[in-house]
VMD Tcl script that draws the C-alpha trace (Angstrom):
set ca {
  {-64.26 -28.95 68.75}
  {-67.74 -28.13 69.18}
  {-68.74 -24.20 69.34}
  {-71.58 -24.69 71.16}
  {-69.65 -26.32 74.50}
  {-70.08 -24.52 77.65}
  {-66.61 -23.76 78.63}
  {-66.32 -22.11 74.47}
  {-69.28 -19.65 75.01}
  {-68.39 -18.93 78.71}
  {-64.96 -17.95 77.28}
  {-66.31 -15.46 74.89}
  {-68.68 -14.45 77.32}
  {-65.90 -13.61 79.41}
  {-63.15 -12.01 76.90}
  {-66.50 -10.34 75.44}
  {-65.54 -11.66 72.33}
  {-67.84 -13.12 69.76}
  {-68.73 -16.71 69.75}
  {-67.25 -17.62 66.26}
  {-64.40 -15.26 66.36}
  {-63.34 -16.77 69.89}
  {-63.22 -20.15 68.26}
  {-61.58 -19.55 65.15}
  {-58.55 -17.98 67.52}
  {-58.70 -21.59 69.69}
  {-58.67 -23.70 66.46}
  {-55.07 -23.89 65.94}
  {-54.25 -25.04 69.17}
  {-57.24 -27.99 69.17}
  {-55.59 -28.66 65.97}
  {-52.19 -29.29 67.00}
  {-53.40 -30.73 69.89}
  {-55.35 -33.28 67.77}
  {-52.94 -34.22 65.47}
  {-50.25 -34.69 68.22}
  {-52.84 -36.86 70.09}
  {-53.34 -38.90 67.35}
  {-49.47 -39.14 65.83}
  {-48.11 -39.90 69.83}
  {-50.83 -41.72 70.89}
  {-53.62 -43.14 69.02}
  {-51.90 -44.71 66.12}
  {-48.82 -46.52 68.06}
  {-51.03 -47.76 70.74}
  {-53.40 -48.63 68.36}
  {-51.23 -50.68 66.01}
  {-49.52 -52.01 69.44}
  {-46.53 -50.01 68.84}
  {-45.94 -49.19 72.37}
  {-47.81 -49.54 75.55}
  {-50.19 -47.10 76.86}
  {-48.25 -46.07 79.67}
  {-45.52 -44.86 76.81}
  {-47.78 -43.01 74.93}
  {-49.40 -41.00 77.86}
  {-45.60 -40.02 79.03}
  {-44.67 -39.57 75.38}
  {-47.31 -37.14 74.75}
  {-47.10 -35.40 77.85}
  {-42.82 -34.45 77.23}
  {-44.01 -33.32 73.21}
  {-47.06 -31.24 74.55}
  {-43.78 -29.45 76.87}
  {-41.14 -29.45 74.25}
  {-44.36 -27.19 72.36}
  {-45.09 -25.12 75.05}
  {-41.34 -24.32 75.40}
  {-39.94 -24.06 71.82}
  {-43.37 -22.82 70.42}
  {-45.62 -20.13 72.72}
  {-44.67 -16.73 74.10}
  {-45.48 -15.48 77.43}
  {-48.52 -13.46 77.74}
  {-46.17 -10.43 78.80}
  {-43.28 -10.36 76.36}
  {-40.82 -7.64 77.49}
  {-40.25 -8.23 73.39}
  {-43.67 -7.78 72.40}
  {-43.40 -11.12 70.35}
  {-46.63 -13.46 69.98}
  {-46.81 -17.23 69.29}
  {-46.24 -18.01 65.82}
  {-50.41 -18.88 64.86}
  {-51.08 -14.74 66.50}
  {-47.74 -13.31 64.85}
  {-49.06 -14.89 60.89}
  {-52.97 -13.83 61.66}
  {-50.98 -10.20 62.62}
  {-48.95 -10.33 59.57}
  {-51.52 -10.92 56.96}
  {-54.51 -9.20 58.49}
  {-53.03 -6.18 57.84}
  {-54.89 -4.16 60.43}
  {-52.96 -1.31 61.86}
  {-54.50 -1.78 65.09}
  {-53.19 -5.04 65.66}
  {-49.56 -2.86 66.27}
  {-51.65 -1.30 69.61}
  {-51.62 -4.93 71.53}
  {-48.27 -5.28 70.65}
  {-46.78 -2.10 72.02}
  {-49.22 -2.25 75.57}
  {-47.60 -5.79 76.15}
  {-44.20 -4.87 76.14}
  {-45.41 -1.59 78.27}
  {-46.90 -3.99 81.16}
  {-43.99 -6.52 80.91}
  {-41.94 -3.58 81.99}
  {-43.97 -2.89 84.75}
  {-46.21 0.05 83.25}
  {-49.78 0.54 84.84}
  {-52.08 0.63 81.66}
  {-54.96 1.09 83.47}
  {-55.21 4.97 82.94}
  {-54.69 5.36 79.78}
  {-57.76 6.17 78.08}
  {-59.71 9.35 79.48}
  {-62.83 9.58 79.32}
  {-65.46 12.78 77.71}
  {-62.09 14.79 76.74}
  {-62.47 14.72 72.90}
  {-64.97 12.45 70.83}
  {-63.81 10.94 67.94}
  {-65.65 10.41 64.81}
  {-64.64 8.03 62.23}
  {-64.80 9.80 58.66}
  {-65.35 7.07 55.52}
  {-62.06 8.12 54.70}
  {-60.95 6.25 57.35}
  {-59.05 9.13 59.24}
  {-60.28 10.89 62.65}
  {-61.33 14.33 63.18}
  {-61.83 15.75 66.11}
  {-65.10 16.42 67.24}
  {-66.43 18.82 70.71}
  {-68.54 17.48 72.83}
  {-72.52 18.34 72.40}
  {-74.63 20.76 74.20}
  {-76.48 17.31 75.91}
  {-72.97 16.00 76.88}
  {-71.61 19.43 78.66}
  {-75.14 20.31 80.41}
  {-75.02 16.47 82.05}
  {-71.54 16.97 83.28}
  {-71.98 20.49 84.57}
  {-74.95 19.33 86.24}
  {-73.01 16.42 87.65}
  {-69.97 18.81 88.97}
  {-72.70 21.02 90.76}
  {-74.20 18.24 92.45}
  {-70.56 16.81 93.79}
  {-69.83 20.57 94.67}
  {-73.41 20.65 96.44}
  {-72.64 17.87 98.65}
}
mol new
graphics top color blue
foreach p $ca { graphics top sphere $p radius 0.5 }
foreach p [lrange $ca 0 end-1] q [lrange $ca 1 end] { graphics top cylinder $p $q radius 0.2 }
display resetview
């Protein structure tokens, strides 16, 4: 499990995530990946405890008995995550980890969560406290979009 592979860094190029974080959420998968390779296949063909044939078809039905017993769908009408997401959830301890949660039961239902955010309403500005006050927009922000309304309206 190399970080620097292509398909890794095209990965977090793509869930614009960053390169180390992207692989420390993979790692528990390569892992039981691994040690399933190696338990079904490596060791008993190995040691000539079955042919190869065996241990190809062997590991193929345990990598599906994990998928099916083991990992969620990626829409859960329950919310629920695979058990290596729901123990990084549990002792992270990061309120915003509840947000993820409650948007995939919303678009397992069918929800459109594609509006949900509006834009240059209200800025936000985190205090050290770690609450959110409310903050207007500046004098820059309102003179761009007035300008930009007259210009639509001028057209």
């Amino acid at each position: 499990m190399s970080p620097i592979s292509d398909t890794t860094v095209l990965s977090a190029l793509a869930t614009e995530c960053g390169l180390m974080n992207h692989v420390g959420t993979q790692a528990p998968y390569a892992i039981v990946s691994i040690i399933l390779s190696v338990l079904v296949g490596t060791v008993p063909i190995g040691f000539s405890g079955w042919p190869n044939i065996i241990g190809i078809l062997l590991g193929f039905v345990v990598i599906l008995v994990f998928t099916y017993f083991f990992c969620q769908p990626i829409l859960s009408p329950t919310g629920k995550w695979d058990p290596f997401t729901a123990l990084y959830i549990k002792f992270s301890n990061d309120p915003l980890l509840d947000q993820p949660t409650q948007d995939t039961i919303r678009a397992a239902n069918g929800e459109d969560l594609s509006g949900l955010a509006e834009p240059n309403l209200v800025a936000e500005k985190v205090v050290d406290e770690g609450s959110v006050e409310d903050v207007p927009p500046s004098k820059e922000q309102e003179n761009s979009d007035s300008a930009a309304s007259e210009e639509v309206e001028g057209a």
